[in-house]
C-alpha positions as semicolon CSV with decimal commas, in nm:
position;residue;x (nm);y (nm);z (nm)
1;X;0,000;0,000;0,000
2;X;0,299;0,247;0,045
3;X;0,448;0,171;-0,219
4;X;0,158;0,249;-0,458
5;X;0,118;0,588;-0,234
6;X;0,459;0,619;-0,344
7;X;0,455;0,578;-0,712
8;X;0,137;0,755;-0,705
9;X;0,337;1,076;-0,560
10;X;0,598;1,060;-0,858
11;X;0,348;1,095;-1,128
12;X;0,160;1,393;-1,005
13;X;0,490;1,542;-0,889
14;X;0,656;1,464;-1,247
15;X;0,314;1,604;-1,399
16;X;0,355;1,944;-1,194
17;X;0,683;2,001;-1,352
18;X;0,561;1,964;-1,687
19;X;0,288;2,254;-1,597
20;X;0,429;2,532;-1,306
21;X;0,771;2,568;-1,472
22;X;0,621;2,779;-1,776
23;X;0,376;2,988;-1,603
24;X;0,668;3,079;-1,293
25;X;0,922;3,166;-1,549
26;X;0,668;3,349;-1,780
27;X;0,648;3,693;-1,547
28;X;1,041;3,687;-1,544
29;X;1,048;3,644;-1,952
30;X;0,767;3,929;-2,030
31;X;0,984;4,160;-1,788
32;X;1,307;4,100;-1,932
33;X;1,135;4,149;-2,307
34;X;1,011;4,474;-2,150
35;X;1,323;4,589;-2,048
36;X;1,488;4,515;-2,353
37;X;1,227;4,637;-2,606
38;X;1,286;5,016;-2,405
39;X;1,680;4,964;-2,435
40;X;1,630;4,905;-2,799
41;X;1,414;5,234;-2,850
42;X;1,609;5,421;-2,690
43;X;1,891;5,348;-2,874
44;X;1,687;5,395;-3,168
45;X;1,609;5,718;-3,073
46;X;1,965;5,836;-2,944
47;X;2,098;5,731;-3,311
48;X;1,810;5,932;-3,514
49;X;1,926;6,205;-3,314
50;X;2,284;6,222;-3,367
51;X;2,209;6,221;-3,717
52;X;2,017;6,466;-3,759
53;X;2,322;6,713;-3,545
54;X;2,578;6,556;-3,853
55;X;2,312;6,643;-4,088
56;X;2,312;7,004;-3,945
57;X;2,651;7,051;-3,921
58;X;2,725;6,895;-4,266
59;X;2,520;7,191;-4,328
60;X;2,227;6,915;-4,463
61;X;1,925;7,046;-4,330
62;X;1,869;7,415;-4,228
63;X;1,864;7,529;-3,872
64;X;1,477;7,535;-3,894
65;X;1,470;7,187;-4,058
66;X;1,687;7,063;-3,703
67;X;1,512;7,255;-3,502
68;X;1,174;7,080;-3,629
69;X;1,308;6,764;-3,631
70;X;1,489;6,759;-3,331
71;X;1,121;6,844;-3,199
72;X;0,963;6,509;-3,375
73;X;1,215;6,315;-3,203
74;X;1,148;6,432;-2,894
75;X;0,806;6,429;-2,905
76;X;0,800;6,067;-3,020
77;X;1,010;5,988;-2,701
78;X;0,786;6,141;-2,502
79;X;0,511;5,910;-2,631
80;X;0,698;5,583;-2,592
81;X;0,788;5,754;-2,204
82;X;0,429;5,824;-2,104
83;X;0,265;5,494;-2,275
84;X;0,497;5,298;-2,098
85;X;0,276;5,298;-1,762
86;X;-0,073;5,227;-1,924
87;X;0,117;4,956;-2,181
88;X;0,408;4,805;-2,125
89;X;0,433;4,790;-1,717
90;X;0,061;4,680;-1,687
91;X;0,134;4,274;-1,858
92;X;0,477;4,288;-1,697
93;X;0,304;4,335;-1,311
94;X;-0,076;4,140;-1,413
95;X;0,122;3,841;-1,560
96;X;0,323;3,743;-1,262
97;X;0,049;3,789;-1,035
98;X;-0,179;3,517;-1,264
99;X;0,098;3,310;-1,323
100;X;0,161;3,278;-0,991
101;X;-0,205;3,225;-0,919
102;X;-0,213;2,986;-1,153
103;X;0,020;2,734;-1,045
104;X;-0,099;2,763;-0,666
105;X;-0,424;2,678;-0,768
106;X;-0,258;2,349;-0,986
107;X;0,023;2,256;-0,730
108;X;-0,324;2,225;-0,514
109;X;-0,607;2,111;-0,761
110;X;-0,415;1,846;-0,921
111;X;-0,297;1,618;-0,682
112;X;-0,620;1,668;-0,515
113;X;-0,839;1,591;-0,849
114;X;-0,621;1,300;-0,846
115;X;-0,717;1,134;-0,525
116;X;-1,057;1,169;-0,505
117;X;-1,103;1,029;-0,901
118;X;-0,939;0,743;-0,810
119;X;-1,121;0,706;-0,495
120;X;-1,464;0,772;-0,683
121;X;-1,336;0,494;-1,027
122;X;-1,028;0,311;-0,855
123;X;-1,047;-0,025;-0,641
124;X;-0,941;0,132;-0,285
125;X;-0,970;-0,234;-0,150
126;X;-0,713;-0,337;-0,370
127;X;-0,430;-0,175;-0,150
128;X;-0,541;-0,302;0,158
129;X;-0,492;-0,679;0,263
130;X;-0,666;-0,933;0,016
131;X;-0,910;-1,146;0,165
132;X;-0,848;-1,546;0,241
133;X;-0,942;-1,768;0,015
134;X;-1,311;-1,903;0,134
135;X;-1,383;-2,226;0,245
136;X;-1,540;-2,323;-0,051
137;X;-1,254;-2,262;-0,276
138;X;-1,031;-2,480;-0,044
139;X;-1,295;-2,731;-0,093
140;X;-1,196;-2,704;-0,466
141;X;-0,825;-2,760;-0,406
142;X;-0,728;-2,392;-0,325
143;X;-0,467;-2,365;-0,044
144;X;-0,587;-2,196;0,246
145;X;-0,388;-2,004;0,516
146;X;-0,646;-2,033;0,758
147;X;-0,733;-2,378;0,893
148;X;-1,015;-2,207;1,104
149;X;-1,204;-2,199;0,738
150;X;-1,135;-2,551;0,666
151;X;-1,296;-2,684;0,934
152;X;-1,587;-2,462;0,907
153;X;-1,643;-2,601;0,577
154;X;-1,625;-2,963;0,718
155;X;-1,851;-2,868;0,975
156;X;-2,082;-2,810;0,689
157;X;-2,049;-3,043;0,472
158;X;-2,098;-3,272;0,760
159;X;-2,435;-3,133;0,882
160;X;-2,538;-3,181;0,505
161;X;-2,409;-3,562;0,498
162;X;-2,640;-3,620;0,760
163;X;-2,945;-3,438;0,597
164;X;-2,852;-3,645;0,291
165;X;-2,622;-3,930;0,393
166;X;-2,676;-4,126;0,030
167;X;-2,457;-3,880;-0,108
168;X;-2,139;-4,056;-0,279
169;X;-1,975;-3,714;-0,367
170;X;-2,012;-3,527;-0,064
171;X;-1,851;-3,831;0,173
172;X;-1,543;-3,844;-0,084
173;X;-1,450;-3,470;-0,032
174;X;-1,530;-3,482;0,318
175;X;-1,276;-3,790;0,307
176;X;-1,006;-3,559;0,118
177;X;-1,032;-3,261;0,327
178;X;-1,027;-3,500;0,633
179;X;-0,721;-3,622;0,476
180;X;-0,544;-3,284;0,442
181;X;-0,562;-3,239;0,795
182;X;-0,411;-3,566;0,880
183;X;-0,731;-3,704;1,051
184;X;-0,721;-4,024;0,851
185;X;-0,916;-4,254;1,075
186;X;-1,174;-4,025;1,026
187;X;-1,121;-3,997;0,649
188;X;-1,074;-4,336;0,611
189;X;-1,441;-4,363;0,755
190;X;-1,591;-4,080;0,497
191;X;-1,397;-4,246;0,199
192;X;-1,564;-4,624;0,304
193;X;-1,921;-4,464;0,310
194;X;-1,878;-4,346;-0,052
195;X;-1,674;-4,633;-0,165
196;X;-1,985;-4,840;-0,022
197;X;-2,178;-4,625;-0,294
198;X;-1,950;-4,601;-0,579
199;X;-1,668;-4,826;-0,705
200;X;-1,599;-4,731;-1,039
201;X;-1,398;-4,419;-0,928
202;X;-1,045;-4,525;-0,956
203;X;-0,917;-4,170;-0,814
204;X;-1,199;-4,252;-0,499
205;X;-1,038;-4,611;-0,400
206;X;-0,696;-4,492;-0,467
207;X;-0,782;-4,227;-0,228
208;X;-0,917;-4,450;0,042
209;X;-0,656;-4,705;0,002
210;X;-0,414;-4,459;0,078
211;X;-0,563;-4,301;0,385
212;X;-0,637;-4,660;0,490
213;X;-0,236;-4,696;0,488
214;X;-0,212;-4,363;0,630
215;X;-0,439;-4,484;0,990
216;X;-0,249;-4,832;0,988
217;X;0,103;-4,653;1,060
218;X;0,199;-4,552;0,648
219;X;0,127;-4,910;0,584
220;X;-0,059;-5,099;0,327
221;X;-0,223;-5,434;0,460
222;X;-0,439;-5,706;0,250
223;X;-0,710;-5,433;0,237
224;X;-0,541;-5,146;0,089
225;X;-0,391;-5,325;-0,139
226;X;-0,704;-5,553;-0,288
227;X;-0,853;-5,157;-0,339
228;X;-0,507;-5,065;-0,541
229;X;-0,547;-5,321;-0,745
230;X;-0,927;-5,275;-0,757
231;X;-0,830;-4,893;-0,907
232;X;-0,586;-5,005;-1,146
233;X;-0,885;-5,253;-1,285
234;X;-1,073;-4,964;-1,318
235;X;-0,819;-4,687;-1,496
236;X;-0,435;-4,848;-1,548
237;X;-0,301;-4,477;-1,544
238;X;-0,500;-4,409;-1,242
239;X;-0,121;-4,230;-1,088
240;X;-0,203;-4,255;-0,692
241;X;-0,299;-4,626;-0,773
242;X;0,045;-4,691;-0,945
243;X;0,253;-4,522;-0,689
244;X;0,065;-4,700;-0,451
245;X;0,062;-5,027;-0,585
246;X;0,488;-5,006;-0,750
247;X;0,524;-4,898;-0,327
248;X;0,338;-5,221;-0,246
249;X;0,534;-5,463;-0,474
250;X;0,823;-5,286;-0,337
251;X;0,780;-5,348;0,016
252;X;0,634;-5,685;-0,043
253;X;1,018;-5,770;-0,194
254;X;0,858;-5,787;-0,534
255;X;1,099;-5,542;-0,685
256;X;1,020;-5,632;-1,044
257;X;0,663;-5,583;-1,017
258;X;0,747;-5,218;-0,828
259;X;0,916;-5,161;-1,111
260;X;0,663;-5,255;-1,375
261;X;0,412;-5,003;-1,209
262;X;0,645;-4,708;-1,150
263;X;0,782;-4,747;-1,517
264;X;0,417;-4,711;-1,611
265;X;0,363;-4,402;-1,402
266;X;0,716;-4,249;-1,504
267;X;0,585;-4,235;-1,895
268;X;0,233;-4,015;-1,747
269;X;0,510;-3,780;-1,537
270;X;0,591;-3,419;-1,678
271;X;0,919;-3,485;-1,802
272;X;1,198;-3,367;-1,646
273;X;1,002;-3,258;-1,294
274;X;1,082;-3,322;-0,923
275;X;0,843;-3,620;-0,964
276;X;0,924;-3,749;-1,211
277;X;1,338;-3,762;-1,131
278;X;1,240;-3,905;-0,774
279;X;1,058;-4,181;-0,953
280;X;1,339;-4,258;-1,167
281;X;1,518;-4,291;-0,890
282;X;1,289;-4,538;-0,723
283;X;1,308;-4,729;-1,007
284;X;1,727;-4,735;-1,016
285;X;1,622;-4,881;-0,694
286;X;1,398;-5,125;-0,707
287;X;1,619;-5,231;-1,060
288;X;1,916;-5,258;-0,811
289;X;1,746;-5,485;-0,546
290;X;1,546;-5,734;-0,811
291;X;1,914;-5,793;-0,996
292;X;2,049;-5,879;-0,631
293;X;2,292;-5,585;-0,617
294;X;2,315;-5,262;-0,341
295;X;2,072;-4,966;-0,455
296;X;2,248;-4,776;-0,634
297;X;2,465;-5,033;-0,868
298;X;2,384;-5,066;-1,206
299;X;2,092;-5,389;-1,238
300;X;2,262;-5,697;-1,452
301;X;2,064;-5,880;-1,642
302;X;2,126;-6,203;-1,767
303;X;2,365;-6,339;-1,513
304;X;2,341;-6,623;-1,361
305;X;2,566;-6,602;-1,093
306;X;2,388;-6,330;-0,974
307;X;2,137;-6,458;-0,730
308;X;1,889;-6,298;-0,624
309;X;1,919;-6,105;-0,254
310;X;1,598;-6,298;-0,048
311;X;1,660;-6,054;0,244
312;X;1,657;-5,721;-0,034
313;X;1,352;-5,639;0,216
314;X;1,538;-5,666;0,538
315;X;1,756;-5,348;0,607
316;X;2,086;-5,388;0,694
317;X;2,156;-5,517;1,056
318;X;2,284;-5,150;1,184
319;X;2,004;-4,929;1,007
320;X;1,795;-4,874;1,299
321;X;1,765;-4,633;1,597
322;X;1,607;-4,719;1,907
323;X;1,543;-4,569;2,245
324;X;1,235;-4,444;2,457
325;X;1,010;-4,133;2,416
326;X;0,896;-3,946;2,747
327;X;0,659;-3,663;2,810
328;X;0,813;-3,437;3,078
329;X;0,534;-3,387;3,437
330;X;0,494;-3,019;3,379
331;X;0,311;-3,095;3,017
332;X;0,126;-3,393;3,118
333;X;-0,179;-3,188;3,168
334;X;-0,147;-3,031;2,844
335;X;-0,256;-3,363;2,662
336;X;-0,510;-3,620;2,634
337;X;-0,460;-4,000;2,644
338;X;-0,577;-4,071;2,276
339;X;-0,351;-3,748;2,136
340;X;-0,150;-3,909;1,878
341;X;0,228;-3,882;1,942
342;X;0,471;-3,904;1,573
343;X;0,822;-4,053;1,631
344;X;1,072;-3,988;1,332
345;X;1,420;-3,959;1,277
346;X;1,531;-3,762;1,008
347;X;1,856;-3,675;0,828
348;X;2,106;-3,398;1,073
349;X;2,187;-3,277;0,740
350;X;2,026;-3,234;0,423
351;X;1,605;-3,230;0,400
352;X;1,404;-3,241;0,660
353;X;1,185;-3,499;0,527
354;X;1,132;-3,766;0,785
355;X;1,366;-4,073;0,686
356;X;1,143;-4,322;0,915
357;X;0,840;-4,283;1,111
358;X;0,604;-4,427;1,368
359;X;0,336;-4,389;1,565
360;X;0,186;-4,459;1,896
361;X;-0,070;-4,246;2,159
362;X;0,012;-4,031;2,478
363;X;-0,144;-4,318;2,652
364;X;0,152;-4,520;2,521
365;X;0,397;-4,317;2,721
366;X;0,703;-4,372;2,786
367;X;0,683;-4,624;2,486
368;X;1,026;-4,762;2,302
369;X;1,038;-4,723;1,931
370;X;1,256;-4,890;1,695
371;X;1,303;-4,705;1,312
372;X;1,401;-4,878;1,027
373;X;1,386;-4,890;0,681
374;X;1,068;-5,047;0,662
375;X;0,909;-4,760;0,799
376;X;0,989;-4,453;0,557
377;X;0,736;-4,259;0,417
378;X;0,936;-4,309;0,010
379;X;1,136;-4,594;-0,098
380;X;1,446;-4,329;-0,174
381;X;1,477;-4,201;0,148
382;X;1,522;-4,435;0,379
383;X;1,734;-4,445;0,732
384;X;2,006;-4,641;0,596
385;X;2,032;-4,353;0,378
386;X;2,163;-4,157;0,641
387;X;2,487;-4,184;0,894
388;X;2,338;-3,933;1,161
389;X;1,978;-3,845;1,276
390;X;1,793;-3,667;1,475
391;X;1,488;-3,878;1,641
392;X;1,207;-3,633;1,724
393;X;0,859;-3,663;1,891
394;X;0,547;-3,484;1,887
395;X;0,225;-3,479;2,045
396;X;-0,012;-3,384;1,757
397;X;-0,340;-3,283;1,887
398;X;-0,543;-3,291;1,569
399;X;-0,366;-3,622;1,454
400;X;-0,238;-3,376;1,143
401;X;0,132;-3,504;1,060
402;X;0,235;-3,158;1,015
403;X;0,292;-2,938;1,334
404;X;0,069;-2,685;1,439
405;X;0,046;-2,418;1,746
406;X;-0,041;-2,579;2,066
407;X;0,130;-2,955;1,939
408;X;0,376;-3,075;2,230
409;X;0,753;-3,181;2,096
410;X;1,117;-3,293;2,161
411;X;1,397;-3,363;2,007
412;X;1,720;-3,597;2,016
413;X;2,065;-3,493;2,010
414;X;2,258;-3,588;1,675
415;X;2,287;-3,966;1,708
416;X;2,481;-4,207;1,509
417;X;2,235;-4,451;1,253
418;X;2,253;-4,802;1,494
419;X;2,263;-4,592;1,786
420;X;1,989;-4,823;2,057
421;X;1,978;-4,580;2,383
422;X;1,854;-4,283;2,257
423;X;1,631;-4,116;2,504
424;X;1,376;-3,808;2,389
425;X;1,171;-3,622;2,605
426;X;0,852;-3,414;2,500
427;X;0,986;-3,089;2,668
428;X;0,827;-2,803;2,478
429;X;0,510;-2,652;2,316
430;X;0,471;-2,522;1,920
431;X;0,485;-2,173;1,921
C-alpha cells in the first residue's frame, strides 16, 4: 500500500513540472522582453538624433529643418515615455500575479483531483490486505492459510451428509479434506461410506486405500492393497494407484513388479520434474534390489551367478535407531490420552523430510520405538540412507502429521544410525 502511495506521488509530482515551470518563469520572460524592447528604442532614438546634429553641421538640413526635427524626435520619445505605464508595465506586473495564481491553484487542484477520481473509479480495497481464500474454494483444491475456514467447511459439509447421507460425492470430499488435515481414521471412515456407494472411481479407492495406509502406521495391509489393485482394474493410469501399488510390490520384496508399475507411471510424469526424477530414482532402486545388487549399482541382467538377494527387504543389521520417548510432568496436563504422538528420525543434514516414522498415543507413554527402513514414508529415502539423525517426537493434537500451534515436541541430540539408547523427552510446546 505504500508503495503504490509512493509511485502515485511521482506521477503527479513529475506532472507538476511539466505545468508550473512555464507559467513561474513566464512573469520573469515578459519583464526581461520589456526591459529590452525600451533599451532598444532608446537606442533607436539616441541614433536618429545624432544624425540629424551631422546632418546640421554637414550643413544638410537648415537650422529650422533641425530645429523641427529635433522636436519630432522628442516628441515621439515622449510618447513611448508616457505609454509605458498604461502599456508596457501593466502585462509585466498582471502576468506574474496570474501566473503565480495559476500554479498555486494546480500545485493544489491536481494532486487533489487525483485522489478523489481514483477514490470515486479506482479499487481502494485493492491496496489493503486481500481477503483469504473461502472455504469453498479450499474445498476445490485452493490452499488456504487459515485452517479455522477448513474446518468450518467440514462442519458443513458434515451437517449436510447427515441431511442427505446417500450422497457418494459429498462423503469423498469430506474424506479428502479429512485427509489434508491428517485425521485419517476419520477420512478413512468418509472415503468407506462413498466407496460403499460407488466403485468405479479409480481416483476414490486410490484415495481410500491410501488413507487406509495412512491410519495403519503408512502401511498398506491385505485391504489397501485388494482396493489398489481394484483402481488399477478400473483406470491403469490411475497415478495414486500406481505409486501405490509399485510402493506395495516394493515393500512386499517384489521389486520387479514395483518396477513394472512405476515405469508405467514415469511415462504419465511431466518430463523432467521433481516427480518425475524421484521416480526414476525409485526405479534405479527397485532395478538394483530385483538384480540382487546394493541400490544404487547398475541392475545386470542375464547373469546367472547373480542370485537374487531374499533378504533385499530386510535393512541392513545396523540401520535402525532405538530408544524411549517421554513426556516431561509439567506438560502432562497439556494432553489427552488418545492425542496421537509421531516418532521420526530424520537426516542432521540435508532435507528435513522424515527418513522413518512411527506412531503410537500419549497413553503409550514412555513407549520404546525402533526405526528402520521399513518404515519410511518413500522408498528413496530411507534411514540407511543416512549416517546421523535426529529422532524427534510430537504430540499432535489434531492427529495432522504436520505441526501446528499448541502440538507438544522434543527432540534428540545428533545420534549415530545403529545408535539403541537414545532417550527423547517431550519438553516443549509449538509456538
Amino acid at each position: 500500500m505504500t508503495v503504490f502511495w509512493i509511485v502515485a506521488a511521482c506521477f503527479v509530482i513529475a506532472a507538476l513540472l511539466f505545468v508550473l515551470p512555464p507559467l513561474l518563469y513566464r512573469a520573469d520572460k515578459d519583464k526581461k522582453e520589456t526591459v529590452e524592447r525600451e533599451v532598444i528604442n532608446t537606442s533607436i532614438y539616441r541614433d536618429q538624433l545624432a544624425e540629424l546634429e551631422r546632418d546640421l553641421r554637414n550643413d544638410m538640413v537648415e537650422p529650422e529643418q533641425y530645429a523641427q526635427g529635433r522636436r519630432e524626435l522628442e516628441r515621439r520619445l515622449l510618447e513611448d515615455v508616457t505609454m509605458q505605464p498604461d502599456t508596457t508595465p501593466a502585462p509585466a506586473l498582471a502576468v506574474p500575479r496570474s501566473s503565480r495564481t495559476t500554479a498555486i491553484v494546480l500545485g493544489l487542484a491536481l494532486p487533489l483531483c487525483a485522489v478523489l477520481l481514483y477514490f470515486k473509479i479506482g479499487s481502494p480495497n485493492a491496496l489493503g490486505p486481500q481477503p483469504v481464500a473461502s472455504a469453498d474454494a479450499t474445498a476445490a483444491g485452493q490452499h488456504s492459510d487459515a485452517p479455522e475456514q477448513i474446518k468450518a467447511m467440514i462442519g458443513k459439509l458434515i451437517e449436510r451428509l447427515k441431511q442427505n447421507p446417500q450422497d457418494p460425492e459429498g462423503w469423498a470430499v469430506l474424506g479428502r479434506s479429512l485427509y489434508a488435515l491428517g485425521r485419517f481414521d476419520e477420512a478413512t471412515e468418509a472415503f468407506s461410506k462413498s466407496v460403499a456407494m460407488v466403485r468405479t472411481d479409480a481416483q476414490l479407492l486410490a484415495d481410500y486405500a491410501d488413507s487406509m495406509a495412512m491410519a495403519n502406521g503408512e502401511r498398506l495391509d491385505e485391504q489397501s492393497i485388494g482396493l489398489i489393485r481394484e483402481a488399477l482394474k478400473v483406470d491403469p493410469n490411475n497415478q495414486k494407484a500406481l505409486w501405490l501399488g509399485g510402493t506395495a510390490d516394493f515393500e512386499a520384496g517384489n521389486f520387479s513388479g514395483a518396477v513394472a508399475h512405476w515405469e508405467r507411471l514415469l511415462k504419465l510424469l511431466p518430463p523432467n520434474s521433481d516427480v518425475s526424477r524421484t521416480m526414476a530414482a525409485n526405479i534405479e532402486e527397485a532395478r538394483g534390489l530385483a538384480s540382487g545388487k546394493p541400490p544404487g549399482m547398475p541392475a545386470m541382467s542375464g547373469n546367472a551367478d547373480a542370485a537374487p538377494n531374499d533378504a533385499g527387504t530386510a535393512a541392513p543389521a545396523n540401520a535402525t535407531v532405538a530408544g524411549v520417548v517421554n513426556l516431561a510432568p509439567g506438560l502432562a496436563a497439556k494432553s489427552a490420552p488418545t492425542d496421537t504422538v509421531f516418532i521420526f528420525a530424520r537426516a542432521a543434514q540435508g532435507p528435513r523430510m522424515p527418513l522413518a516414522i512411527m506412531r503410537a498415543q500419549v497413553k503409550d507413554l514412555p513407549v520404546s520405538f525402533t526405526l528402520d527402513d521399513s518404515m519410511a514414508a518413500m522408498p528413496a529415502m530411507k534411514l540407511s540412507s543416512a549416517s546421523e539423525v535426529v529422532v524427534g517426537a510430537r504430540i499432535s493434537k489434531s492427529g495432522d502429521a504436520m505441526p501446528h500451534t499448541g502440538d507438544l515436541q522434543g527432540s534428540s541430540q545428533v545420534v549415530k544410525v545403529g545408535s539403541r539408547a537414545v532417550t527423547v523427552v517431550i519438553d516443549s510446546v509449538v509456538p
